[in-house]
Kinemage of the C-alpha trace (Angstrom):
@kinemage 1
@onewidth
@group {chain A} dominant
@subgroup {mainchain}
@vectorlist {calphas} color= white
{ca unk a 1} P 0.000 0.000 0.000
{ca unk a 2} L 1.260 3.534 -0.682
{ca unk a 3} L 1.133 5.250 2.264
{ca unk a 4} L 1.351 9.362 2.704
{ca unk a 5} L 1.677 11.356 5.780
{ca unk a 6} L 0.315 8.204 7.409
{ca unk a 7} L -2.997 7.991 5.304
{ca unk a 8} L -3.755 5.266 2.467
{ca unk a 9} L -5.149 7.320 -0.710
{ca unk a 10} L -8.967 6.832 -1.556
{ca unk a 11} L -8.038 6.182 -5.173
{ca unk a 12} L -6.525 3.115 -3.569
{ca unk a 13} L -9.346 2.204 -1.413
{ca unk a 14} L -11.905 2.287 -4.005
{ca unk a 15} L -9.902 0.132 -6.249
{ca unk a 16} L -9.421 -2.432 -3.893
{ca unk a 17} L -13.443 -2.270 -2.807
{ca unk a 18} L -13.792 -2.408 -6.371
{ca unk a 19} L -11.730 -5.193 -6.398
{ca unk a 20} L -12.526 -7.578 -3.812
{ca unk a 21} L -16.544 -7.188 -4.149
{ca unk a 22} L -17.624 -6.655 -7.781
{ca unk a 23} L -14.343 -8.104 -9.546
{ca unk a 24} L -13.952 -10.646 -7.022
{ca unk a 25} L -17.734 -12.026 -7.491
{ca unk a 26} L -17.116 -11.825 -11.234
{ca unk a 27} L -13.950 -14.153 -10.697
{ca unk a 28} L -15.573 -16.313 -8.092
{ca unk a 29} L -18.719 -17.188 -10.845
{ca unk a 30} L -16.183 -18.234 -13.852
{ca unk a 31} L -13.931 -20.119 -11.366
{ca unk a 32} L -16.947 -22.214 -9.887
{ca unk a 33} L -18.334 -22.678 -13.079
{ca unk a 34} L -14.833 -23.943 -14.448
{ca unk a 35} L -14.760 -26.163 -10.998
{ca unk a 36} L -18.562 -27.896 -11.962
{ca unk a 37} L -17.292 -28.580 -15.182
{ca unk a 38} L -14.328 -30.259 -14.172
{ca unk a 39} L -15.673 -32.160 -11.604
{ca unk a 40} L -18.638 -33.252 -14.032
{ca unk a 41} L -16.593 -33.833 -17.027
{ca unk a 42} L -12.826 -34.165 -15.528
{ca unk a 43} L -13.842 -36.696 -13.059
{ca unk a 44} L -16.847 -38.062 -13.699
{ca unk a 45} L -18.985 -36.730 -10.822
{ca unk a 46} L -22.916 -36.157 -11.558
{ca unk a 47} L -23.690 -32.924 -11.942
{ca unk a 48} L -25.613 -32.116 -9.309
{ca unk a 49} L -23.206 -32.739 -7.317
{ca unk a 50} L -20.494 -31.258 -9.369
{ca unk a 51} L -22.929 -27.971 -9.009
{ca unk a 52} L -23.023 -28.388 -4.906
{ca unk a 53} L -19.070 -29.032 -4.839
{ca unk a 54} L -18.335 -26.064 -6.544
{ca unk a 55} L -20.901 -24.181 -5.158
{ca unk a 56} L -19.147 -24.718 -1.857
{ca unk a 57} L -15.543 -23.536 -2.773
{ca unk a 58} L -16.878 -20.622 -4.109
{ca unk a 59} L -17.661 -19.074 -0.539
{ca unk a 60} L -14.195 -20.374 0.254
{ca unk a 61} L -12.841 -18.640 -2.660
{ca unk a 62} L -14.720 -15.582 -2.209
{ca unk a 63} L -13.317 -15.264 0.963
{ca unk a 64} L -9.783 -15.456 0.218
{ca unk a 65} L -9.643 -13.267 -2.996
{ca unk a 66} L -11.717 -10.618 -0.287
{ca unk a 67} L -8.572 -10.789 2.349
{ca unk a 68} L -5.774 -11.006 -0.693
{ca unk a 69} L -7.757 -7.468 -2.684
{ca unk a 70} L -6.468 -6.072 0.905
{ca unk a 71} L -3.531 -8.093 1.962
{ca unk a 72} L -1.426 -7.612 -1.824
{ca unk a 73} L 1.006 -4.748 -1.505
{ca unk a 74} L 0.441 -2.980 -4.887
{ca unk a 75} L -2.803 -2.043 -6.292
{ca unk a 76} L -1.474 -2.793 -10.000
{ca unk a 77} L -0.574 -6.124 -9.343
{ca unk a 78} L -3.887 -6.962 -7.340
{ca unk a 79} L -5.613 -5.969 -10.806
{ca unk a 80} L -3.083 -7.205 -13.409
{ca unk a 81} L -3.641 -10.604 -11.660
{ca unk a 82} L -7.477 -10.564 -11.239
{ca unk a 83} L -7.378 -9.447 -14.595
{ca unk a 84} L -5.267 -12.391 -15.691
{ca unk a 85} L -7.044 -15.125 -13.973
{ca unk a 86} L -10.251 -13.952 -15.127
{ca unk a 87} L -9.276 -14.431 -18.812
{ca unk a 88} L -7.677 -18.081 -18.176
{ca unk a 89} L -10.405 -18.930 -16.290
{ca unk a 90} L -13.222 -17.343 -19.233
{ca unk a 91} L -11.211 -18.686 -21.800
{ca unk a 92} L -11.301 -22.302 -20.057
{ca unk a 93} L -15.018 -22.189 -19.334
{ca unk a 94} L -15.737 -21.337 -23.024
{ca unk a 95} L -13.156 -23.706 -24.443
{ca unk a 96} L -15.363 -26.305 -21.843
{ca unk a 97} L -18.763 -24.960 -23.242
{ca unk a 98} L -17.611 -25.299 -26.453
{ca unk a 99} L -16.503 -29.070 -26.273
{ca unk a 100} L -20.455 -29.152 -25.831
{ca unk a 101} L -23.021 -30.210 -23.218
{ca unk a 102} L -23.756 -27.596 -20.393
{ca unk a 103} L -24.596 -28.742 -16.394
């Protein structure tokens, strides 16, 4: 965190409550859809409870990308990687979806 006479600027703040609630949900979705489809597809599980499994990290996940949009030192990096992620992870769910069937 840049810090400035003692104070954390509120460019900074909003980007990281931009960051872990909004960006972090949008991650969260395409990571436990990814996770259903693995587990349905990957491994063989039935898809309901593929859906439940997943549906079940996700508030794990949620809550650890929430502490790490606070916890990572720089701003830039906290978005370059959400930013990242969120493309592997959308480019693996429609790479899945496209292989064809749908939970």
């Amino acid at each position: 965190m840049t810090v400035r006479n003692g104070t954390i600027g509120r460019c900074e703040i909003a980007a990281r409550l931009i960051a872990a609630i909004p960006a972090n949900y949008l991650l969260t979705s395409v990571a436990t859809a990814c996770l259903a489809r693995l587990l349905w597809q990957g491994l063989g599980v039935d898809p309901a409870n593929a859906s439940v499994a997943a549906t079940l990290a996700s508030f794990a996940l949620f809550a650890v990308l929430a502490l790490v949009a606070f916890g990572a030192r720089s701003v830039v990096r906290l978005w370059l990687w959400l930013a990242g992620s969120g493309l592997l992870l959308g480019a693996a769910l429609w790479f899945s979806l496209s292989m064809g069937g749908r939970i």
